[in-house]
C-alpha atoms as one frame of an Amber mdcrd trajectory, in Angstrom:
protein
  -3.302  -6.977  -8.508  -1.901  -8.233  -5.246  -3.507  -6.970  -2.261   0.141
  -6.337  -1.287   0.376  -4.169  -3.852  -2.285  -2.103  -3.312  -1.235  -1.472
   0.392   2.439  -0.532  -0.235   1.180   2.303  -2.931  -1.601   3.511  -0.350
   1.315   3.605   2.863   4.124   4.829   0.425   1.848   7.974  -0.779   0.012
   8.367   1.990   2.006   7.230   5.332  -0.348   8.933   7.656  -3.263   6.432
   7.098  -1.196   3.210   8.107  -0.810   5.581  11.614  -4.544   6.670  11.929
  -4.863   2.841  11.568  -3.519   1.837  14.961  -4.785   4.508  16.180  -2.251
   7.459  16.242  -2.724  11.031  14.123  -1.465  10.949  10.500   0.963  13.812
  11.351   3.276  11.127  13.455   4.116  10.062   9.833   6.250  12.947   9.249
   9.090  11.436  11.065   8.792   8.870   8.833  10.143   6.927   5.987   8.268
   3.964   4.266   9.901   1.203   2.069   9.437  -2.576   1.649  12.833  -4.422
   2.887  14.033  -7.800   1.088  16.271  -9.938   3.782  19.397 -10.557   2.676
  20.107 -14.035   1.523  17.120 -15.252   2.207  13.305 -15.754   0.292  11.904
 -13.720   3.171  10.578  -9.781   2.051   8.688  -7.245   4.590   5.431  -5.780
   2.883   6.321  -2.259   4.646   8.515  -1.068   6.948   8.621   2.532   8.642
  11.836   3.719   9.715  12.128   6.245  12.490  14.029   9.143  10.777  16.864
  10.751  12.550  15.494  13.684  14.157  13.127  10.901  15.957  15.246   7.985
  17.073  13.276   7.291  20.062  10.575   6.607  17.835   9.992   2.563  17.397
  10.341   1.029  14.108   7.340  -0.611  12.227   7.169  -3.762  10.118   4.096
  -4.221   8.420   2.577  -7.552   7.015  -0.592  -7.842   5.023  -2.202 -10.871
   4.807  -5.438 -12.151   3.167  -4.554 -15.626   2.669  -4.953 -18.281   5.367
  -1.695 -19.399   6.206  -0.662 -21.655   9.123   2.983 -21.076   8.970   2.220
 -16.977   8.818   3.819 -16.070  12.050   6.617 -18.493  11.777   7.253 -16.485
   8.478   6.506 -13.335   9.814   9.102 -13.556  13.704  11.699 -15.158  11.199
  11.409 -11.628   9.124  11.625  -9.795  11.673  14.435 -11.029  13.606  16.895
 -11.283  10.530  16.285  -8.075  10.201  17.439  -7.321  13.536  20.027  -9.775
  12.723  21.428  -7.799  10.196  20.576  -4.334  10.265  21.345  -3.699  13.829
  18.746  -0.922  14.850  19.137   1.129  17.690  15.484   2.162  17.779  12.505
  -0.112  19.130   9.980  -2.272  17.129   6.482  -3.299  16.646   4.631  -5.358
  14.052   1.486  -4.478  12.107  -0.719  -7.150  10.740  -3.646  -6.305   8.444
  -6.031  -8.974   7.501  -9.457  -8.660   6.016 -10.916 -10.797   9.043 -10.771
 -13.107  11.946 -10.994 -16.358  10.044  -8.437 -15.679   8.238  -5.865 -15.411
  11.198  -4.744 -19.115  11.356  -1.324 -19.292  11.885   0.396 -21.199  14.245
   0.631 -19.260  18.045   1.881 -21.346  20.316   5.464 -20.791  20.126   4.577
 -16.813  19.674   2.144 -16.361  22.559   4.258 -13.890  24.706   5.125 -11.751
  21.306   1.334 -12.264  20.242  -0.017 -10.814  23.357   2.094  -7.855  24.082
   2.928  -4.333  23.112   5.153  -5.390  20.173   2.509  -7.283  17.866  -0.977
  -5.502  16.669  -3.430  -7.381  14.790  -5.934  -5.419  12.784  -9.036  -6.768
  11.299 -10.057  -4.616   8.468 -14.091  -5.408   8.982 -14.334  -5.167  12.605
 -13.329  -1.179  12.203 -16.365   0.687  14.169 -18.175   3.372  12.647 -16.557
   6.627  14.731 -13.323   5.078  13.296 -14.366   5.270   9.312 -14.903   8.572
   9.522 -11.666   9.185   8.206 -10.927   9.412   4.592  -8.124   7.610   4.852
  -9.227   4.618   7.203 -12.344   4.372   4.854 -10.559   3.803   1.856  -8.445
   1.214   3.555 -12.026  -0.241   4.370 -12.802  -0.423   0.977 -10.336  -3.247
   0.353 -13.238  -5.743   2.372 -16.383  -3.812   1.253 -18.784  -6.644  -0.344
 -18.518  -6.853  -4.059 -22.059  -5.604  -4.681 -21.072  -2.560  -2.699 -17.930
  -1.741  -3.928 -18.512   0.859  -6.440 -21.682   2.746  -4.676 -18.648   3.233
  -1.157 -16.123   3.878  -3.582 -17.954   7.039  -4.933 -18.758   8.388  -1.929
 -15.447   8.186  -1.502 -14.431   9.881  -4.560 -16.990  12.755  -3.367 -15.821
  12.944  -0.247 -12.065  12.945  -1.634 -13.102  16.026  -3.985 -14.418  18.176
  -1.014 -11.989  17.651   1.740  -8.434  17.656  -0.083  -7.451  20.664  -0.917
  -4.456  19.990  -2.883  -4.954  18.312  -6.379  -2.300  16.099  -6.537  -2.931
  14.665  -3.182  -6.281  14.565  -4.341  -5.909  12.949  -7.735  -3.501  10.610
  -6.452  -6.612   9.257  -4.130  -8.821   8.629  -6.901  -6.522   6.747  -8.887
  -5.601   4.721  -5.767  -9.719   4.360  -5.115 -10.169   3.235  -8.650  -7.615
   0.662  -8.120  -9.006  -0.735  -5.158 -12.003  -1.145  -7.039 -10.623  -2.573
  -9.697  -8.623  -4.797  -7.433 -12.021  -6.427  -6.364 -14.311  -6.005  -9.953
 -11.790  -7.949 -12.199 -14.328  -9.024 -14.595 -14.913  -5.082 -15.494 -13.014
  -3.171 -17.794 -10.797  -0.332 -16.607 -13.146   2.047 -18.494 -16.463   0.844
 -17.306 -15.071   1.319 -13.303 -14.375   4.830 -14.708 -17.582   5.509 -15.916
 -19.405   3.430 -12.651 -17.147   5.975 -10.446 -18.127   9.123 -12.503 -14.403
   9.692 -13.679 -14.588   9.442 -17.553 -15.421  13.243 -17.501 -13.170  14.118
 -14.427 -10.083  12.695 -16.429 -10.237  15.454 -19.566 -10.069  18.447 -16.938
  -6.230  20.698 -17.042  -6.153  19.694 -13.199  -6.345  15.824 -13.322  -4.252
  16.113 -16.287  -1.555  17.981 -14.439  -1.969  15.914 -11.355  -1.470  13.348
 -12.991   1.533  13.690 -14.753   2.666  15.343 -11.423   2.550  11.660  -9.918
   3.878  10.173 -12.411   7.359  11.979 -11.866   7.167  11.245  -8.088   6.644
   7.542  -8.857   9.506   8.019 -11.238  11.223   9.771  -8.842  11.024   7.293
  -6.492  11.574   4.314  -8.598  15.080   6.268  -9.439  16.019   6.079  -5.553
  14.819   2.900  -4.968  16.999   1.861  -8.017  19.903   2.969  -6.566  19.234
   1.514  -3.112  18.297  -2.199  -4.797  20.479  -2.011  -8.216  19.350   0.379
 -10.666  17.758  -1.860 -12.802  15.932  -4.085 -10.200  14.752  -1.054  -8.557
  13.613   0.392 -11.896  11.068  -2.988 -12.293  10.545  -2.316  -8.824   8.617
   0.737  -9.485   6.426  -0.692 -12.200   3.096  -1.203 -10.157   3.969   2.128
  -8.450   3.036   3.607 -11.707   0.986   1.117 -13.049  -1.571   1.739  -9.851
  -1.134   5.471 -10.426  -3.039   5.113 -14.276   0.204   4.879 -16.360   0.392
   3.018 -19.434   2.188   0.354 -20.125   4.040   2.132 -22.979   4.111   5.146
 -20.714   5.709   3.067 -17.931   8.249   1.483 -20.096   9.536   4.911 -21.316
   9.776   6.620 -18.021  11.778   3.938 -16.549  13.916   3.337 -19.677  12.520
  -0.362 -19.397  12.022  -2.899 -22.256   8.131  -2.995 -22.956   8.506  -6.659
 -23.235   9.229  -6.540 -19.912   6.775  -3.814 -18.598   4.051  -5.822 -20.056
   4.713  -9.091 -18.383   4.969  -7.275 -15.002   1.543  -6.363 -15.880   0.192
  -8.925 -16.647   1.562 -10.470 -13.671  -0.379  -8.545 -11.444  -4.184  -8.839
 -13.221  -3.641 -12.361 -13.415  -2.923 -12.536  -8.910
């Protein structure tokens, strides 16, 4: 799975952690709304992008980039994004951009002819393993964390995680939609394990027979439907439809599952999937 991926379905169900991230409470997400924006007429598509709503329109707008691959042409990429979408959209509100790599050394991209943007207000860079220690104490920031925790460490953080998820969430759906996006994460970085042995690593064969996972789950599957439905409408129903394939994918779905929900072919649900374990 794309570390793309992985990021959109962490902001899009839980918006406050991209804010405790640059360093802001994870309430300012409520005025809020997170998508990922394709330019029009172009190749060019923003990983995330939170729009001010319109009680807040003083609030600046965010465009978010992740990027673990070294890339010298990133920020050529990355101002040309942003400025079509200027181009065409025509906000009224302000902007800043978000960058999230893994590390330092893989921030290569050409600067020179972004120096002013690079070193101002409007541009953040965040370096996922250079987070101190008061900062991981949220649950949130920590799971984000996870995405750069060394292999051999992966699952031992990840079920402190899952722990830590079970005691300080109160709500199940919230809290089983964590877990699944935990276990994906982790399966993310262990691709030579089977999705059942990461559940049984993580402790979660026995947590996924209870009434409340059960329930939560299926809960999250309708909001990913749900959402897959409005993004359909917003994109063309039937790109949007695809569109919302890893959504559910990343929240446990099966491929059969997926394919129903969405009134998809399976042919076609399957090779989505398999596009993503095979990146």
């Amino acid at each position: 799975m794309k570390t793309d991926t992985i990021f959109y379905s962490l902001f899009k169900t839980f918006p406050g952690i991209f804010f405790e991230l640059i360093g802001y409470s994870a309430s300012e997400a409520d005025a809020y709304q997170f998508s990922s924006v394709e330019i029009k007429q172009t190749a060019f598509r923003i990983d995330g992008l939170f729009l001010p709503s319109t009680d807040t329109p003083n609030h600046p707008i965010y465009f978010i980039e992740v990027q673990f691959q070294r890339d010298t042409k990133f920020y050529s990429r990355l101002f040309a994004e942003i400025f079509l979408y200027l181009h065409q959209y025509q906000p009224t509100s302000s902007w800043r951009a978000v960058v999230i790599y893994p590390s330092r050394n893989i921030d290569i991209g050409k600067q020179e002819d972004y120096r002013e943007l690079l070193t101002s207000q409007r541009v953040r860079r965040i370096y996922l393993n250079e987070f101190d220690e008061e900062a991981k104490q949220s649950l949130g920031v920590k799971t984000v964390a996870l995405v750069v925790e060394p292999e051999e460490s992966t699952g031992e953080k990840a079920k402190v995680l899952i722990e830590q998820a079970q005691q300080e969430v109160a709500d199940e759906a919230i809290k089983q939609k964590l877990i699944r996006l935990i276990e994906t994460i982790v399966i993310y970085k262990l691709p030579q394990k089977s999705r059942k042995e990461i559940e049984k690593m993580l402790g979660l064969d026995d947590l996924m027979q209870t009434k409340v996972y059960q329930e939560a789950k299926q809960e999250g599957l309708k909001e990913g439907l749900k959402e897959g439905l409005k993004e359909g409408l917003e994109m063309g129903e039937h790109r949007g439809r695809l569109a919302a394939v890893p959504h559910l994918l990343a929240l446990g779905a099966s491929v059969e599952k997926v394919a129903q929900a969405l009134g998809l072919n399976l042919e076609e649900v399957r090779k989505i999937a398999q596009s993503i374990q095979n990146q």
